[in-house]
ZAMARGU-4260 file (C-alpha; in steps of 0.2 Angstrom, whole numbers, plus 5000, padded with zeros to 4 digits):
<rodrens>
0) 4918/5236/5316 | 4930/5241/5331 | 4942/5228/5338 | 4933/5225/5353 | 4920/5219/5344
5) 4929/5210/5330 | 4936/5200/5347 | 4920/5196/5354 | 4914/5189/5336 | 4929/5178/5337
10) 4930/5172/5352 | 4912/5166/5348 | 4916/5159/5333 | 4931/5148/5343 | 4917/5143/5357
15) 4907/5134/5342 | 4923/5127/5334 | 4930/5121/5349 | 4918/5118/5360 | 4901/5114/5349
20) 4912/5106/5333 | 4899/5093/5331 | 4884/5105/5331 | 4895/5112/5317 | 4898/5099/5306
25) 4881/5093/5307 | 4876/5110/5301 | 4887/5113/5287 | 4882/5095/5283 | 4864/5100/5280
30) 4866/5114/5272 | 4875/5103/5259 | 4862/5093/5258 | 4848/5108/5252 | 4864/5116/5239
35) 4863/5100/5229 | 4846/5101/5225 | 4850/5113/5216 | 4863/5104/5205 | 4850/5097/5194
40) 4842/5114/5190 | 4861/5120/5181 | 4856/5123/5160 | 4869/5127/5148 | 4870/5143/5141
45) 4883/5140/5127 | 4892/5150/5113 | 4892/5170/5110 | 4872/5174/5109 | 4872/5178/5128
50) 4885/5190/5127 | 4877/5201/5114 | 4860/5203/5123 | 4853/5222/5126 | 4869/5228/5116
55) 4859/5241/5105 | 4868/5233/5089 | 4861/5217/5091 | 4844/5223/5098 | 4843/5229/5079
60) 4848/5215/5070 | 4833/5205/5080 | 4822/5218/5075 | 4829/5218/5056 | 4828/5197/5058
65) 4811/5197/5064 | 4803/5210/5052 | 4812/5207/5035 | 4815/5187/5033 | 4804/5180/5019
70) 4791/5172/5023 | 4797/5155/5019 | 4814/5156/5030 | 4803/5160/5046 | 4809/5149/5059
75) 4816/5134/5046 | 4833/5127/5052 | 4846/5124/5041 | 4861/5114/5035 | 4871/5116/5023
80) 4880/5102/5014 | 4897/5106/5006 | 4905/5093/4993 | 4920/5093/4991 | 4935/5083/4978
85) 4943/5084/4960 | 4930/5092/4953 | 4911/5094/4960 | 4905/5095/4941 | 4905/5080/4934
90) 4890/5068/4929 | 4895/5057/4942 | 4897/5070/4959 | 4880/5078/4951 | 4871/5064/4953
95) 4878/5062/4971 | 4873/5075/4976 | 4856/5075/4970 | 4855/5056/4979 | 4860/5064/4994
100) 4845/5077/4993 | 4831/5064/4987 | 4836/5052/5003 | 4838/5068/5014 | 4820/5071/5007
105) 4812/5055/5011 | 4817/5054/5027 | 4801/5055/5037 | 4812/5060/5053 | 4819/5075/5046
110) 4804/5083/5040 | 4814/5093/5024 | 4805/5106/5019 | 4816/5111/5002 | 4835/5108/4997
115) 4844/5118/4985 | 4857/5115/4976 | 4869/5119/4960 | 4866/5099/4954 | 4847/5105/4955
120) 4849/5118/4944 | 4860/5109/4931 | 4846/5100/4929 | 4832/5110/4928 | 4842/5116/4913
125) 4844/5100/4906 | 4823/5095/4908 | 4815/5112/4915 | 4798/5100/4917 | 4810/5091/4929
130) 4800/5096/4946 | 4804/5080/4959 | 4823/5078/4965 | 4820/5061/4958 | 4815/5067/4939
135) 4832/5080/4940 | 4841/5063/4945 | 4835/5055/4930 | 4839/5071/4920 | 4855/5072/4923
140) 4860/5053/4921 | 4851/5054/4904 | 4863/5067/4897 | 4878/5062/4890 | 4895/5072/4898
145) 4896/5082/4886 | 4875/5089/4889 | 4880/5090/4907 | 4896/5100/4903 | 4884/5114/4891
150) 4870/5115/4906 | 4885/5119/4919 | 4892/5131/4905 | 4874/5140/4902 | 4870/5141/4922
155) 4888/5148/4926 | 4886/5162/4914 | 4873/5171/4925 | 4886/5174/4937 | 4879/5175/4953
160) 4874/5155/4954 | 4891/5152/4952 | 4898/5166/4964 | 4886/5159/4979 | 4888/5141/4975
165) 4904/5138/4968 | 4922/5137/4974 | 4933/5152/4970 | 4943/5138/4959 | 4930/5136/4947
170) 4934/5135/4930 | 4922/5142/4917 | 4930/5136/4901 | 4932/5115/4905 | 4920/5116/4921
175) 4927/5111/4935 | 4927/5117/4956 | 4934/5109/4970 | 4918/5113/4981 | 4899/5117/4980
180) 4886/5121/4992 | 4869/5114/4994 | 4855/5119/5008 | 4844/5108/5014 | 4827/5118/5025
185) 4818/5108/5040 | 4808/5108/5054 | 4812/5112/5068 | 4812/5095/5080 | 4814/5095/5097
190) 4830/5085/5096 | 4842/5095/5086 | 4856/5082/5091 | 4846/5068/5084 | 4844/5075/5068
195) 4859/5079/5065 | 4865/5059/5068 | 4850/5057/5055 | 4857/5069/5043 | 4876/5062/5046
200) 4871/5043/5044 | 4863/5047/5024 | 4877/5058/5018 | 4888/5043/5024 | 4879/5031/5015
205) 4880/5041/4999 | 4899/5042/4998 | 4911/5054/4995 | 4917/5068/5002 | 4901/5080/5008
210) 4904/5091/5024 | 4889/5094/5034 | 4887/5111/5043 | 4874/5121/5050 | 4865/5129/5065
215) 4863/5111/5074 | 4882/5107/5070 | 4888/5123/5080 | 4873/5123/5094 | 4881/5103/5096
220) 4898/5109/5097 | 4895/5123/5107 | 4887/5111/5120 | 4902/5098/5119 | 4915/5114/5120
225) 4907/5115/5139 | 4906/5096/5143 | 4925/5090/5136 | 4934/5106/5145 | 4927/5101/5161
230) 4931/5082/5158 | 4950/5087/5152 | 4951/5102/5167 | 4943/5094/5181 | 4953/5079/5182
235) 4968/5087/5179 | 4965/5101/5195 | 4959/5086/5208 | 4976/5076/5203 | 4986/5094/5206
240) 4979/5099/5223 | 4978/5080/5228 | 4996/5080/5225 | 5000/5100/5234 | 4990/5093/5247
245) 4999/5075/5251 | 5014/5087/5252 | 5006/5101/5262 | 4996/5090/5275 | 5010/5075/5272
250) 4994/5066/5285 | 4978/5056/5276 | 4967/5061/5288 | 4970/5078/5285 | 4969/5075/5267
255) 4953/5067/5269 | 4946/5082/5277 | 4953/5094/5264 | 4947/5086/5250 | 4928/5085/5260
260) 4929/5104/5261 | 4934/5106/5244 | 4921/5097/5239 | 4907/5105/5249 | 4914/5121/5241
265) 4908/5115/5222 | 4893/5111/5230 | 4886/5122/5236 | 4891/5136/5223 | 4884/5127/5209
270) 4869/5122/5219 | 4867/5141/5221 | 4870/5144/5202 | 4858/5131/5201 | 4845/5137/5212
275) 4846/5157/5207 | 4844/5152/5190 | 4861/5156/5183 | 4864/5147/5169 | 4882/5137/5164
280) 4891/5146/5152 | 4908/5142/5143 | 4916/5155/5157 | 4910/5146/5174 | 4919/5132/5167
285) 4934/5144/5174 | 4925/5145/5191 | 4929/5129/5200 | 4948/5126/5197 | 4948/5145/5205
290) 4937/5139/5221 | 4948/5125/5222 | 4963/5133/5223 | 4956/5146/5233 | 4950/5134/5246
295) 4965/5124/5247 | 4974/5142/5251 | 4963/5143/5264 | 4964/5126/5271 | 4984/5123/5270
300) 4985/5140/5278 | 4972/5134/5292 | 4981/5117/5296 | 4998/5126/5294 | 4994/5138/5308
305) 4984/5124/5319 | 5000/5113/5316 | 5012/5127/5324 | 5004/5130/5339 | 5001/5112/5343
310) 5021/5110/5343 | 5020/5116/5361 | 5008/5098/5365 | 4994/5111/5369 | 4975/5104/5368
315) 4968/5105/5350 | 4954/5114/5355 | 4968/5128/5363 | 4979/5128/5348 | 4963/5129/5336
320) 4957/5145/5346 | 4975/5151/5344 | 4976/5148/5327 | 4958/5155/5321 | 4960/5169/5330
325) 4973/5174/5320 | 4965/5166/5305 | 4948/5171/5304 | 4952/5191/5303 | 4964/5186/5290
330) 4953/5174/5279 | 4939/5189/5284 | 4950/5201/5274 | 4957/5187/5258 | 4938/5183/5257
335) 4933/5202/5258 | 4948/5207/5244 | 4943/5193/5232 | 4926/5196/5234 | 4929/5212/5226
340) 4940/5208/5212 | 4926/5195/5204 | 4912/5207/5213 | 4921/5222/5203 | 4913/5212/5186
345) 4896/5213/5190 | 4896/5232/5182 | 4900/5226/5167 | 4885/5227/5153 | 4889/5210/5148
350) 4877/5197/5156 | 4888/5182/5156 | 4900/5193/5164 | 4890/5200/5178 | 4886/5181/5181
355) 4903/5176/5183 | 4908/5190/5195 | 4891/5184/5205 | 4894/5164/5204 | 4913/5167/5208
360) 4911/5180/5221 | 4897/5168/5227 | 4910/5154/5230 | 4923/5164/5239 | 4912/5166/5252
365) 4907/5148/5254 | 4926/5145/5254 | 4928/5155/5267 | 4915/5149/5278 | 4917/5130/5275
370) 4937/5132/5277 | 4937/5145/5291 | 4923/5138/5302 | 4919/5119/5296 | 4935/5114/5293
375) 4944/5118/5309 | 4929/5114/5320 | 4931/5097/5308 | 4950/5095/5314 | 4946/5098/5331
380) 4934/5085/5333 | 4947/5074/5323 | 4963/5075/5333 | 4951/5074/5350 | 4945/5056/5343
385) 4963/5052/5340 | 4968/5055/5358 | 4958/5042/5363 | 4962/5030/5349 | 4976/5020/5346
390) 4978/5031/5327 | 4996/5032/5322 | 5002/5052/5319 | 5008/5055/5303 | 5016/5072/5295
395) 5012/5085/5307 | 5027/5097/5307 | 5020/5115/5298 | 5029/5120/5284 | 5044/5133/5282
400) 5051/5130/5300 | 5068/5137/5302 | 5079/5121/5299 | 5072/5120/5282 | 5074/5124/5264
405) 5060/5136/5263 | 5063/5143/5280 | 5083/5147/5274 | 5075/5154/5257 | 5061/5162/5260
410) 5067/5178/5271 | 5079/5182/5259 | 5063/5198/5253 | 5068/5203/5271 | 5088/5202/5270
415) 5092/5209/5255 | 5076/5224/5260 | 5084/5228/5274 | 5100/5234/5265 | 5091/5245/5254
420) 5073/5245/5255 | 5072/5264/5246 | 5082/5258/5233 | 5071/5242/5230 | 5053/5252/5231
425) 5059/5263/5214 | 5063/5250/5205 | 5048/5242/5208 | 5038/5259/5205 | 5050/5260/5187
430) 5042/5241/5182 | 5027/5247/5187 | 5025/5262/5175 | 5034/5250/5161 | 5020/5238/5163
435) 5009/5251/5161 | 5015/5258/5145 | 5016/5241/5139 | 4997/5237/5145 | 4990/5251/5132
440) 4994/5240/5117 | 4983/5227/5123 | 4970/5223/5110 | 4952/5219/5112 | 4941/5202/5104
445) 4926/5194/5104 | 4923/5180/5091 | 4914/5164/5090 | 4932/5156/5087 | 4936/5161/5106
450) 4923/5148/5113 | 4927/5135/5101 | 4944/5125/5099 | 4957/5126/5084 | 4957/5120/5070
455) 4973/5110/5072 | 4968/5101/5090 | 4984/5097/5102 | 4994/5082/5099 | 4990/5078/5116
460) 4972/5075/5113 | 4977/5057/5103 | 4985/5051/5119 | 4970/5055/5134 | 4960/5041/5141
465) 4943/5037/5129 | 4933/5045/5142 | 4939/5062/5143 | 4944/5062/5123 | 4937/5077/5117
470) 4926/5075/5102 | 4931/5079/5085 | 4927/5097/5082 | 4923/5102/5063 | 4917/5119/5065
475) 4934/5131/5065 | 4937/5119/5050 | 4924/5122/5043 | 4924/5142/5043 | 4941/5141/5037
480) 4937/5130/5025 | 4921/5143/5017 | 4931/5158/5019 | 4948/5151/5011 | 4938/5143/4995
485) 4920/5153/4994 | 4918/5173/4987 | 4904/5172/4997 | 4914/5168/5012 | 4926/5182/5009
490) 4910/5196/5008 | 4910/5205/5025 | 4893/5215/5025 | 4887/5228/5036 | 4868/5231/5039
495) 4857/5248/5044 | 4841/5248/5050 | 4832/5262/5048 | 4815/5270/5056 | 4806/5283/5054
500) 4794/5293/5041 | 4796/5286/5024 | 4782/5291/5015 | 4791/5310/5019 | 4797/5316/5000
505) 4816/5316/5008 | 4817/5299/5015 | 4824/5291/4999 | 4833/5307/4993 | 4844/5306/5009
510) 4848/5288/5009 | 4853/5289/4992 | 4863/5306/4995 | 4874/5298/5007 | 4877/5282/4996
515) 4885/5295/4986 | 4901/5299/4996 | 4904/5283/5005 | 4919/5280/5020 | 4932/5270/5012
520) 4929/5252/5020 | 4915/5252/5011 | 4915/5244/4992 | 4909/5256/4978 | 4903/5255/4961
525) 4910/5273/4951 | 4913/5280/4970 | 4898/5278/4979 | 4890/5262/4988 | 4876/5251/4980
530) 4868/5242/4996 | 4856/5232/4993 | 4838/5241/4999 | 4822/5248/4995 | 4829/5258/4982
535) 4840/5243/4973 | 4821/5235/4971 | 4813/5249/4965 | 4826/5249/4951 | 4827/5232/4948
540) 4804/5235/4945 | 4806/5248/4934 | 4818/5241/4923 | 4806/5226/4919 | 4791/5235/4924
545) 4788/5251/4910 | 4770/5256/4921 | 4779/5256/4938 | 4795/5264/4929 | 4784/5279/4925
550) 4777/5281/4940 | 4793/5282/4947 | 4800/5293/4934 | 4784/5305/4937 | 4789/5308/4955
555) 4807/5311/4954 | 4811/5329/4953 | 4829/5328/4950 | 4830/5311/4937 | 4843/5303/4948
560) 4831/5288/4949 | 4825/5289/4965 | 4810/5294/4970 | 4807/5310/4979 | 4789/5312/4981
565) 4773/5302/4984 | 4782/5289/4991 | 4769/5282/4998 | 4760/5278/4981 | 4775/5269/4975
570) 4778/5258/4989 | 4760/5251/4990 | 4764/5248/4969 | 4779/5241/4971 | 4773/5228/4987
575) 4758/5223/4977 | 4767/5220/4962 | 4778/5204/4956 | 4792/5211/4966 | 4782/5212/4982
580) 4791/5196/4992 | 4808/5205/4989 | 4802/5222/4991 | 4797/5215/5008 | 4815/5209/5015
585) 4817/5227/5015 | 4803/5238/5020 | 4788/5232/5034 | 4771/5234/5028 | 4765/5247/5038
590) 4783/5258/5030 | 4790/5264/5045 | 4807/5254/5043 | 4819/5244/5032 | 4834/5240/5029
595) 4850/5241/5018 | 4864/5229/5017 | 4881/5236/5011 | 4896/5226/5008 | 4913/5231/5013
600) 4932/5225/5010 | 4936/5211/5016 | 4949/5212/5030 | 4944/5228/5037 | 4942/5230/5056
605) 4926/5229/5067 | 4932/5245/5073 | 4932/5254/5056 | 4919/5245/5049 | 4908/5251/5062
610) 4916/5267/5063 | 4911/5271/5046 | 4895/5264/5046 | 4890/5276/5060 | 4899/5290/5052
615) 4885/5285/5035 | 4871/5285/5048 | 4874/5301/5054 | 4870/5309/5036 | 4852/5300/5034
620) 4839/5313/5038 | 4832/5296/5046 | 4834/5287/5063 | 4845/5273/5057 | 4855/5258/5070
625) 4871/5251/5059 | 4870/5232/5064 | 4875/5214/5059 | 4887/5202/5067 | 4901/5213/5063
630) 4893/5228/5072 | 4886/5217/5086 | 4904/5211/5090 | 4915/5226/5089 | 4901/5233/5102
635) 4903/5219/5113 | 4922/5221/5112 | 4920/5238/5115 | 4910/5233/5131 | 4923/5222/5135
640) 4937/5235/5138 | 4925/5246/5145 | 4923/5235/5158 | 4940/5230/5162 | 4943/5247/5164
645) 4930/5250/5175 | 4931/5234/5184 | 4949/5236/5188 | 4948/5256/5196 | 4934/5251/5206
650) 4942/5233/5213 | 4956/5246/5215 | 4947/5257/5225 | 4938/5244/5234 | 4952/5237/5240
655) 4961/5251/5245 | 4947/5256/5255 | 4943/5240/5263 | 4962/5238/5267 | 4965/5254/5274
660) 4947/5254/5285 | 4951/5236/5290 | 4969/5239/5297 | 4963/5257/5304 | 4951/5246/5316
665) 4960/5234/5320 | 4979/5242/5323 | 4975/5260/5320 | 4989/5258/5309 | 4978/5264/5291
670) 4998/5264/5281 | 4999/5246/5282 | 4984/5247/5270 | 4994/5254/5260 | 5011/5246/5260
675) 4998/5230/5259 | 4992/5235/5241 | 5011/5240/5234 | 5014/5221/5229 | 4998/5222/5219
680) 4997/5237/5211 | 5015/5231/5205 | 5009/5214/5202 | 4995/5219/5190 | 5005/5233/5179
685) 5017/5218/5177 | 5002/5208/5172 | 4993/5218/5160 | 5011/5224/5151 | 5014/5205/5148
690) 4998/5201/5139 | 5006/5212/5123 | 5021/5202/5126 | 5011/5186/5126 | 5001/5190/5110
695) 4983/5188/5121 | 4971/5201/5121 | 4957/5205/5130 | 4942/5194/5129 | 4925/5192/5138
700) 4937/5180/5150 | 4955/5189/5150 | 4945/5205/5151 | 4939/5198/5171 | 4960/5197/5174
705) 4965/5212/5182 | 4953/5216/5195 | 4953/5194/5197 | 4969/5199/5202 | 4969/5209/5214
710) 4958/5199/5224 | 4967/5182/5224 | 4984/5192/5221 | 4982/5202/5238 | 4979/5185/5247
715) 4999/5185/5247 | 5001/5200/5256 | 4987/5202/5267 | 4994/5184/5275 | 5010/5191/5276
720) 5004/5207/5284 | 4993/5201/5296 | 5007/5188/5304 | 5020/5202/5304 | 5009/5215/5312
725) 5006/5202/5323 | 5023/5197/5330 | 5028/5215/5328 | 5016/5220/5341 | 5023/5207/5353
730) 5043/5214/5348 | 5043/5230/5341 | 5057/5222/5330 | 5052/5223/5312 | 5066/5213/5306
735) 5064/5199/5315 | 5046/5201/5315 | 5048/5199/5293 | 5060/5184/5299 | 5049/5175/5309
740) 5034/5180/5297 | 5043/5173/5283 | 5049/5156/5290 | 5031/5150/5296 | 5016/5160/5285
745) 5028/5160/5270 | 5029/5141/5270 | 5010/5138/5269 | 5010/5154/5256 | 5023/5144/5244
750) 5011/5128/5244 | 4996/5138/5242 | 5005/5146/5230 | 5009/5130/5222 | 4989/5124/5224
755) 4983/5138/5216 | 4995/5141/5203 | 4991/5121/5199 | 4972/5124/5198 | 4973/5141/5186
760) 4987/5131/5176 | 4976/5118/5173 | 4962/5129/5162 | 4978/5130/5148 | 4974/5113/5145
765) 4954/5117/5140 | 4952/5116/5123 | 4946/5133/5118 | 4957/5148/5117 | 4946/5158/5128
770) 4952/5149/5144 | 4968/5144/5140 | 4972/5161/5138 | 4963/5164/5156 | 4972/5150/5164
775) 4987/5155/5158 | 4986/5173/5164 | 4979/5169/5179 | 4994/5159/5183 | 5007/5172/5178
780) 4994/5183/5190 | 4997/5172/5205 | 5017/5170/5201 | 5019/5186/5201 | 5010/5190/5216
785) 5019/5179/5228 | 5034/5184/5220 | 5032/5201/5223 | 5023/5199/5242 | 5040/5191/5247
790) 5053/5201/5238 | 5044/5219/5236 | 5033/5218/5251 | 5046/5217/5265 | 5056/5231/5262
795) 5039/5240/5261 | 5035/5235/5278 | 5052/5239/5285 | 5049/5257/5276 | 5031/5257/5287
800) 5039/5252/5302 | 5052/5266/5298 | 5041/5281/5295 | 5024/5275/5304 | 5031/5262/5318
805) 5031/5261/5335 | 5043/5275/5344 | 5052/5259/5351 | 5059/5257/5334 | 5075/5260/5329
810) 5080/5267/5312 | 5097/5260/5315 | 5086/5241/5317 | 5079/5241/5299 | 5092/5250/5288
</rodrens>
């Protein structure tokens, strides 16, 4: 667009503001109206599934779920039951527990299909004709303790019903364990929630300590995670900008109008969201403190500018036009920077990602609209109706004028630049490559403990009004709680899905070659891996099947046990044998896939993990996808830094091209594009070398940081730009052009400052880590970004003017 047209595209848009301001409001009014339909059509999306859709990891763990659950888990919810105390064991907590399971059984409304439990066994070893929960109850109160303590003996020596079900405190000799585990299958029911209260109600009428935990229980919490952090965060931002504006506007009228625009913002994004079908996932819970800070940027930088041409007593409609026409080119290039940074996310692979760069990006552009257009055409026709009224004035002098504080403190980036700008440009290039060097330790997460709050919940929480008290959470608890006290919990597994031809005399052969030299993450029995597969059934048949055993014996060449010929035969014997359920959870019917599930040492890595499961693939002569959650998460981490990298050379590049086309036609002047970006190329190596420092990595939120920062960061510097180009053109002084810029545009820059850095600040306060850590980055983001606009940016410009500046300049004028 060349300037002349750019002019003619304002000055149309100051016609409507100034002259037409009603047809304007009225129009921006109705189209609020059609946004907030769509606030009715908003559905949650909570917790991690989202995140891992189309990754190939967890493309074959659906596959491996779909094609190799038994039968009688298809699509059957369920919760386990964890009972806790002195000792689990004893007649008394056996009994419990089976009371809990007979009521949880008779309840018509939760539709239990089966419950399991270590009580159940003890007694089916006491009575083994024992087949209702009632009849086990009456089993195990008709044993004396010492029957009870022989039954717990006799099912504990097996081993693994001990390992599964058992704290990792039990005591063989006198039987005793802190903790048990039983599982209890239903229905699925259209109102999860409501079973749940059904299930919590009978385990509180039985007593004791039982812990209930399952799919429901984390879906519930998941859901709550959304509604409490925008009960605690929401609040919070409105009482933060109420109060930035109070102080920046200092009139109520003024105020009242901010808060309309603010308002109409939210509106209208998440009637968009609503109406595209986006749905609300734990990261939009970030989105609106950022459009309310964004917009309040734009506003106090609207009135600000409005408020300093009307010092003169000129019309409001002539110091509006004034004002916007400043305004507008520079809210066209904020809008046009930001836009990019959250647009710069939508080439991540990750969907939720990609949504939160559209949603956000979505929203600048509404703020810019509503507070570039609406809101001063809004003014206008305000301060015209209080011409004619009797309505007192209020607080209308703009902020950072040169009798006070700010205006004393706030050129001080151009004093202390003008004696050595050079000087002050190195060091900031030296911080730069410091943060850089410091930004390649960042880690990378994704976990289900990122969405969901500690364990130990803020002190805080005690002390907040009963409305926005955030509900008790129990999973984090929970998980600890397993992993701390249970093997089970402690047993990290990896699984491969394989496909391909295994009837083919070498499919077996290879598998089991491979298991013979395993990567060291894996656990091994006399150095190679035992998964649990096709093969560990076909062993397990031939040990208690002689018939099957010879079969298998016949058609192994090289008596290693496994099989290397007809292996078709021996699957159809093996699947319609006893064995044929279990063979089943690891080969499909028509034998073109299965499965193997290998453990690996606890505490290993995602990374290795994954790593070495891939490197294991590489030697099946089969097509085989190493999978499970562990796999599906290290992926999606990877994703993550992929696309923070990614994101943050093109918002990068974006910018710098958008900057440098925007000031080539307007000024001609393509370097001031350049010395625009230095603050924020500095501001982001400072960022990204603080998160080390900070101890946050990157997650599916943080990750969105850098390139977020670019856009709102450059907001800082464009401002200041934009008004010293300005005066500069009308002195050819760049000094006093800084001064001048500094006094009046730095003022409404330290309360937008203060706005935003009050809305990003407030997502610490949300009660999961992965947007506290947001908030607080985002915050150190804005800091150091107007920091940096006003100390490194100045002597940059003063270097600009040097080298690319009018010839009316003077060298001698800037040193």
């Amino acid at each position: 667009m060349s300037r002349f047209d750019l002019e003619e595209a304002i000055d149309r848009a100051n016609y409507w503001i100034t002259e037409r301001s009603g047809v304007v409001i009225a129009l921006f009014l109705v189209v609020t109206l059609m946004f907030s339909g769509g606030l009715g059509n908003i559905e949650l999306d909570e917790g991690t599934q989202g995140f891992a859709e189309d990754v190939p990891a967890q493309d074959a763990l659906d596959d491996v779920n779909q094609q190799f659950e038994p039968p009688f888990q298809d699509d059957q919810p369920s919760t386990q039951l964890i009972q806790r105390g002195d000792n689990v064991l004893t007649k008394a907590e056996l009994v419990r527990m089976l009371t809990l399971q007979q009521r949880l059984e008779e309840d018509p409304e939760i539709r239990v299909e089966s419950t399991t439990s270590f009580a159940q066994t003890v007694a089916l070893t006491l009575d083994p004709t024992a087949e209702t929960t009632a009849q086990q109850i009456d089993a195990v109160e008709g044993a004396t303790r010492g029957e009870v303590r022989e039954a717990v003996r006799s099912v504990t020596d097996e081993g693994a019903v001990a390992e599964e079900l058992l704290s990792d405190d039990f005591n063989p000799e006198n039987p005793s364990a802190s903790a048990t585990i039983a599982t209890v299958s239903h229905t699925e029911r259209a109102d999860p929630a409501g079973n749940q209260e059904r299930i919590d109600a009978i385990v509180d009428s039985v007593g004791g300590d039982v812990v209930v935990f399952g799919q429901s229980v984390i879906q519930n919490e998941f859901e709550a995670v959304i509604g409490d952090s925008l009960a605690l965060v929401i609040p919070v931002v409105v009482v933060l900008i109420l109060g930035f504006l109070i102080f920046s506007f200092r009139d109520p009228f003024d105020l009242l109008l901010g808060l309309v625009a603010l308002a109409m913002t939210i509106i209208w994004t998440f009637g968009f969201t609503g109406l595209a079908g986006i749905p609300f996932s734990e990261m939009l819970i970030a989105v609106p403190p950022l459009l309310l800070a964004i917009g309040v940027d734009f506003g106090i930088h609207a009135i600000n500018r409005y408020r300093e041409e009307r010092t003169d007593d000129r019309d409001p409609g002539e110091a509006m036009a004034i004002a916007t026409h400043q305004l507008l080119v520079a809210f066209f290039i904020v809008a046009g920077t930001t836009v990019i940074g959250f647009g710069a996310n939508l080439i991540s692979d990750l969907g939720p990602i990609r949504e939160f760069g559209l949603v956000a990006s979505v929203g600048v552009l509404f703020a810019f609209l509503i507070f570039g257009v609406f809101m001063p055409a809004a003014k206008v026709a305000m301060d015209r109706a209080r011409e004619n009224r009797p309505i007192p004035e209020f607080g209308t002098s703009p902020l950072g004028s040169e009798g006070s504080l700010l205006g004393r403190i706030l050129p001080l980036g151009a004093v202390v630049g003008r004696k050595a700008p050079i000087a002050i440009l190195v060091v900031a290039l030296l911080v730069s490559v410091g943060g850089g060097l410091s930004a390649t330790t960042v880690d990378t997460t994704f976990d289900n403990e990122d969405f969901l709050p500690a364990d130990d919940q803020p002190v805080y929480f005690e002390y907040l009004p009963e409305g926005i008290q955030p509900q008790e959470y129990t999973i984090s608890g929970t998980l600890n709680y397993l992993q701390n006290n249970f093997a089970s919990g402690n047993d990290d597994q990896v699984t491969v899905y394989v496909e391909g031809p295994l009837r083919q005399d070498y499919a077996l052969e290879s598998i089991h070659r491979a298991n013979q030299d395993p990567p060291p993450s894996f656990v091994t029995e006399e150095g190679a891996a035992q998964p649990q597969s096709i093969i560990s059934v076909i062993e397990t048949r031939a040990e208690n099947d002689p018939e099957f055993a010879a079969l298998v014996e016949r058609n192994d060449l090289n008596d290693n046990g496994v099989p290397d010929r007809n292996l078709g035969a021996i699957y159809d014997a093996l699947l319609a044998s006893e064995s044929g359920d279990q063979a089943r959870q690891y080969l499909t019917e028509d034998q073109h896939s299965t499965r193997l599930v290998y453990s690996v040492e606890a505490g290993t890595s995602g990374g290795e993990v994954t790593e070495d499961t891939n490197e294991l693939v590489d030697d099946y002569r089969l097509e085989g996808t190493a999978t499970g959650q562990t796999v599906v998460f290290q992926e999606v981490s990877t994703l993550i830094l992929q696309s923070a990298i990614e994101s943050l050379v093109l918002a990068l590049v974006f910018t710098g091209v958008f900057l440098l086309a925007i000031y080539y036609s307007l000024e001609r002047r393509i370097a001031l594009g350049i010395a625009n970006l230095v603050p924020i190329v500095v501001s982001v190596a400072v960022l990204a070398g603080s998160m080390p420092i900070l101890g946050i990595p990157f997650n599916v939120l943080t990750g969105t940081i850098l390139p977020i920062s670019i856009g709102v960061g450059v907001a800082y510097s464009v401002h200041i730009t934009h008004r010293f180009i300005d005066e500069y053109n009308a002195t050819a002084d760049a000094y006093e052009s800084l001064l001048i810029t500094l006094r009046g545009t730095g003022g409404a820059l330290t309360a937008s400052m203060l706005t935003t850095l009050g809305g990003a600040g407030s997502l610490v306060l949300a009660i999961t880590p992965l947007l506290g850590q947001f908030g607080l980055l985002m915050s150190i983001s804005v800091l150091y970004s107007y920091v940096l606009s006003i100390v490194i940016l100045p002597p940059t410009l003063l270097v600009w003017a040097r080298y690319f500046g009018d010839d009316r300049e003077s060298p001698a004028r800037i040193r």
